[in-house]
C-alpha positions as CSV (number, residue, x, y, z in Angstrom):
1,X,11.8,3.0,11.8
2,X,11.4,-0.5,11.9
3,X,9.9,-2.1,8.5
4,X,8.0,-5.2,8.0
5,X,6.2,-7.0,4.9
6,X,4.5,-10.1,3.9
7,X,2.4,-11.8,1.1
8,X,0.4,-14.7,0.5
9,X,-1.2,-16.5,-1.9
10,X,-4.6,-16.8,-1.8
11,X,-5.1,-20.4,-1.7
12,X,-2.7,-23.4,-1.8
13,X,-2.7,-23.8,-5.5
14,X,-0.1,-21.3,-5.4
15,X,-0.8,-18.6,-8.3
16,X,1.9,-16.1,-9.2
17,X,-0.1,-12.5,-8.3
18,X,0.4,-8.5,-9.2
19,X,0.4,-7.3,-5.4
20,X,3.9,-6.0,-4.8
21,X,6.1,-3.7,-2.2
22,X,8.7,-1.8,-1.6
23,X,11.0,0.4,0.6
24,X,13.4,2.9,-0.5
25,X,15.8,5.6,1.4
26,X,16.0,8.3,-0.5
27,X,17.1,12.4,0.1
28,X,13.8,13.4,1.3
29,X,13.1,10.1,3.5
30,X,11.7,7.0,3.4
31,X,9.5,6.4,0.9
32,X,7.3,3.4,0.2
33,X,5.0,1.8,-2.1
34,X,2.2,-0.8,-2.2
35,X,0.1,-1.7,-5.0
36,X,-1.9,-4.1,-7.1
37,X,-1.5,-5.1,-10.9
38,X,-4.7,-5.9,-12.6
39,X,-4.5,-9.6,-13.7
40,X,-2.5,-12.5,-12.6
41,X,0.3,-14.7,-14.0
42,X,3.5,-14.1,-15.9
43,X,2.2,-10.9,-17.1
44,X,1.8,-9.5,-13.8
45,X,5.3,-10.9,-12.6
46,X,6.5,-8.4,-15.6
47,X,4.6,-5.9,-14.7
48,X,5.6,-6.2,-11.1
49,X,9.6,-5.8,-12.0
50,X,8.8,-2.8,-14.2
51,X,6.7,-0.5,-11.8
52,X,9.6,-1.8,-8.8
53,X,11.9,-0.8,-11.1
54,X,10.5,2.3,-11.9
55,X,9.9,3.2,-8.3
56,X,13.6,2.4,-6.9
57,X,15.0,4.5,-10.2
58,X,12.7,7.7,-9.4
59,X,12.1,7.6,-5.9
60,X,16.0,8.9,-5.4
61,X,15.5,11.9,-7.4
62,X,11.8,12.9,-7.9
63,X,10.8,16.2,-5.1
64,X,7.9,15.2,-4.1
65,X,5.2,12.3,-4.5
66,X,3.1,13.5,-7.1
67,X,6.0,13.5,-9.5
68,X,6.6,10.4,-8.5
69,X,3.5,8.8,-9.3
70,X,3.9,10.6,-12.4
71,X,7.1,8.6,-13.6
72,X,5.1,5.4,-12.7
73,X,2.4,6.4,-14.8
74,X,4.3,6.7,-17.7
75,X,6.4,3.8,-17.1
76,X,2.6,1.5,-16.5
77,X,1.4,3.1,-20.1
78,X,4.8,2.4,-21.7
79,X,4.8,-1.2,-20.8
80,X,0.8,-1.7,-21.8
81,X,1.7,0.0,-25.2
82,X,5.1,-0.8,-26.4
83,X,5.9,-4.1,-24.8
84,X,4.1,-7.4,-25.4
85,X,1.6,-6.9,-22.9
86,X,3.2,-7.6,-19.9
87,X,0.0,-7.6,-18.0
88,X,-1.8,-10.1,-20.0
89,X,-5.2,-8.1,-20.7
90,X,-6.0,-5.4,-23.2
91,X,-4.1,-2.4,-23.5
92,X,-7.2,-0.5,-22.3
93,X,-7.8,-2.6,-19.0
94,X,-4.4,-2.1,-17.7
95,X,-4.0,-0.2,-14.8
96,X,-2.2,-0.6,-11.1
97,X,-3.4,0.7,-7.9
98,X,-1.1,1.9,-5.6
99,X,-0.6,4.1,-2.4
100,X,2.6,5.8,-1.8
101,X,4.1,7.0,1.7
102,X,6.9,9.4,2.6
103,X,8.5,9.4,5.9
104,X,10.2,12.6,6.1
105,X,14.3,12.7,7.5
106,X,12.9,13.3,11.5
107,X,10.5,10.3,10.9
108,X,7.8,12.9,12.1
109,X,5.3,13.7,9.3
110,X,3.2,11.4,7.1
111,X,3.0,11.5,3.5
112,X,0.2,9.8,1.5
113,X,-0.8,9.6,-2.1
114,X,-3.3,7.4,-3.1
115,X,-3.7,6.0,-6.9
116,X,-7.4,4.2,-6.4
117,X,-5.9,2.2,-4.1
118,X,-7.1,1.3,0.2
119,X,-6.2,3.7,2.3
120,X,-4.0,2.7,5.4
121,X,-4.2,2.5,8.8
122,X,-2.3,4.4,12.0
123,X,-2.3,1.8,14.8
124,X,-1.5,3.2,18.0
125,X,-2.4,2.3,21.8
126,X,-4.4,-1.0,21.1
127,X,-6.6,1.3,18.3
128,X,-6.6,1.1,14.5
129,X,-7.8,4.2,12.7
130,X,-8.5,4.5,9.0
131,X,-6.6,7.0,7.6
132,X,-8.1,9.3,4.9
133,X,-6.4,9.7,1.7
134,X,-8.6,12.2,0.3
135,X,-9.8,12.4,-3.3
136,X,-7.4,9.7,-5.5
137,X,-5.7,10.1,-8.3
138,X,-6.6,7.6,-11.0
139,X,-4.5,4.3,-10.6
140,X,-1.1,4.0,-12.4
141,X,-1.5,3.6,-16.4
142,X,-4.9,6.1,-16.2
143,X,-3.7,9.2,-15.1
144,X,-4.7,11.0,-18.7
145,X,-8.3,10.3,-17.2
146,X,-8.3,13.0,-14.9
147,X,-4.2,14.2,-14.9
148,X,-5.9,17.7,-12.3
149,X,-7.0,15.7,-9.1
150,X,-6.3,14.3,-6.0
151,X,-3.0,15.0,-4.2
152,X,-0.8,14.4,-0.7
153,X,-2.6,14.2,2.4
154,X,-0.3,15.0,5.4
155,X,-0.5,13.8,9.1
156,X,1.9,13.5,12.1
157,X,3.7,10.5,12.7
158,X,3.5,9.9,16.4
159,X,6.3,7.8,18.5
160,X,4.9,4.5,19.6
161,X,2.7,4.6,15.9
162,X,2.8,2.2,13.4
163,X,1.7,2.6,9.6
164,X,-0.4,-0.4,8.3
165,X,-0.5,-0.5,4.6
166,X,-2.6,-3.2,2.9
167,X,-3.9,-4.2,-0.6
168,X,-7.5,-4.8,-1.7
169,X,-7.1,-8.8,-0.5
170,X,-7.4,-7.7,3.1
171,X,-10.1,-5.3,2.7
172,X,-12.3,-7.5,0.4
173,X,-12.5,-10.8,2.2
174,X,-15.9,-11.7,3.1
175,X,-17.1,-13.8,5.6
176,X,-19.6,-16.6,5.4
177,X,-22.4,-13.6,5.0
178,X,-20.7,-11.6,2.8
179,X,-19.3,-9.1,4.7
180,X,-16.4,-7.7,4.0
181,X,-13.1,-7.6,6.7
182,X,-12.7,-4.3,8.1
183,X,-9.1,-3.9,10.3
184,X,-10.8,-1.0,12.7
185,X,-13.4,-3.2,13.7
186,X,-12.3,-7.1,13.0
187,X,-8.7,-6.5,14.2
188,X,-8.6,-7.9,17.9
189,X,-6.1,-7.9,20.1
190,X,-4.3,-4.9,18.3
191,X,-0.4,-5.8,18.6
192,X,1.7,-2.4,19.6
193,X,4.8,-1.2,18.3
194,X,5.8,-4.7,16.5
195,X,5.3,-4.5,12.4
196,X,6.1,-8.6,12.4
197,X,3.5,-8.9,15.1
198,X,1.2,-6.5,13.9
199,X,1.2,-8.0,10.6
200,X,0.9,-12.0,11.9
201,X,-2.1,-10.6,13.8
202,X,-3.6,-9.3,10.7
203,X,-3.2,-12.4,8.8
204,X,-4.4,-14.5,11.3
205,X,-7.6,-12.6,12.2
206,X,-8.6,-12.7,8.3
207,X,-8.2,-16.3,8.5
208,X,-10.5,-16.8,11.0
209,X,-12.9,-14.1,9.3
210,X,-13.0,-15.9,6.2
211,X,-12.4,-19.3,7.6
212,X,-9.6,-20.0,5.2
213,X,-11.7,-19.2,2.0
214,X,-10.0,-16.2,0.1
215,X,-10.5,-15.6,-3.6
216,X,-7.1,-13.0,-3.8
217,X,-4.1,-12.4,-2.9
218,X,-2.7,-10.1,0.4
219,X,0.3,-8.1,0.5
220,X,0.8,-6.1,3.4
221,X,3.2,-3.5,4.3
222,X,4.3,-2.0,8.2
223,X,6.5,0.4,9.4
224,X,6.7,1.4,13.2
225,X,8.2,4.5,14.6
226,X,10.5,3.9,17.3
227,X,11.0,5.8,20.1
228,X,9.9,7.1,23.8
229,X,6.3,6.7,25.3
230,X,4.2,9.9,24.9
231,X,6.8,12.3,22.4
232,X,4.3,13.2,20.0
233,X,0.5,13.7,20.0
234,X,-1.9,11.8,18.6
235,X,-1.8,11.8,14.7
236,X,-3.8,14.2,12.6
237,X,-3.8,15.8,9.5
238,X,-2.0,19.0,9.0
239,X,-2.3,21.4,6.4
């Protein structure tokens, strides 16, 4: 696997945001997360370190994803409740979306769990495809909403493939008429097999879509799997 990331401010009065990432190997693969703290500021920095925190601590030891997400519920309600509101708005409003990805030990299968947050894209052969996430679980810190739904979708990872992984920056810029970016569509030339590339491309082609003029933040998160042309089919989802 190779493994790229980047973020950016949204404009060049530099504010600290709540879009953070990270990578972890771990018994059961790699496993990775991407999310988005609701606010902005010194509160978000805090919440940032406690939901990486809580991810690098439970990512090690917790079976599958849904536990996972579990722990950083509690550890998102904890910190709106008993800690001098790290995230800088009312106990009520605080909330993190987040999206996380297993890569099992052959680097062959696709795990996704998404907490309210964009789904990500498979970019293979010059193509991005949307992948679905199906039904979300409630972001981080709302999980007693609705504790029943949503769960893991699966897919094949194929050889040549790369995972895109974005937050809500990239898929809600707008151009000058108000349409928002779209990376299946707006994403031209498609870079192959390169995260650093793939990732540079992205950035660049937003900038042109919004002509400079973003209101948020962008974090974006790639992995590629390495290998020989033509080992594995196309992805899908599997049971």
């Amino acid at each position: 696997m190779t493994v790229a990331c980047r973020y950016e401010a949204a404009n060049t009065v530099a504010r600290i945001g709540g879009d953070l990432y990270a990578v972890e190997e771990t018994p059961f693969g790699l496993r990775m997360l991407i999310a988005d703290v609701r606010g902005k500021g010194l509160g978000a920095v805090s919440a940032v370190s406690i939901i990486v925190g809580a991810f690098r601590e439970r990512a090690e030891s917790e079976v599958d994803l849904v536990g996972l997400s579990e722990r950083l519920d509690r550890a998102v309600t904890r910190s709106a409740e008993h800690y001098a509101d790290p995230f800088g708005i009312n106990v009520e409003e605080a909330f993190v979306t987040a999206l996380l990805i297993e890569i099992d030990r052959r680097g062959t299968t696709l795990r996704l769990l998404s907490c309210g947050h964009p789904a990500p894209y498979l970019v293979q052969d010059g193509e991005v495809r949307e992948l679905d996430t199906g039904q979300a679980t409630p972001p981080l810190g709302m999980r007693n909403l609705a504790p029943d739904i949503g769960g893991p979708q699966v897919y094949e990872f194929p050889t040549g493939a790369t995972l895109l992984c974005v937050t809500d920056g990239v898929t809600e810029s707008r151009n000058a008429d108000g349409t928002f970016y779209n990376p299946v569509t707006d994403l031209k030339p498609v870079p192959d097999r390169d995260p650093e590339q793939l990732i540079s491309a992205l950035f660049s082609s937003v900038g042109r879509w919004t002509k400079g003029k973003r209101s948020d933040d962008m974090a974006v998160l790639a992995v590629a799997r390495d290998g020989a042309d033509g080992a594995v089919p196309r992805g899908q989802a599997t049971a």
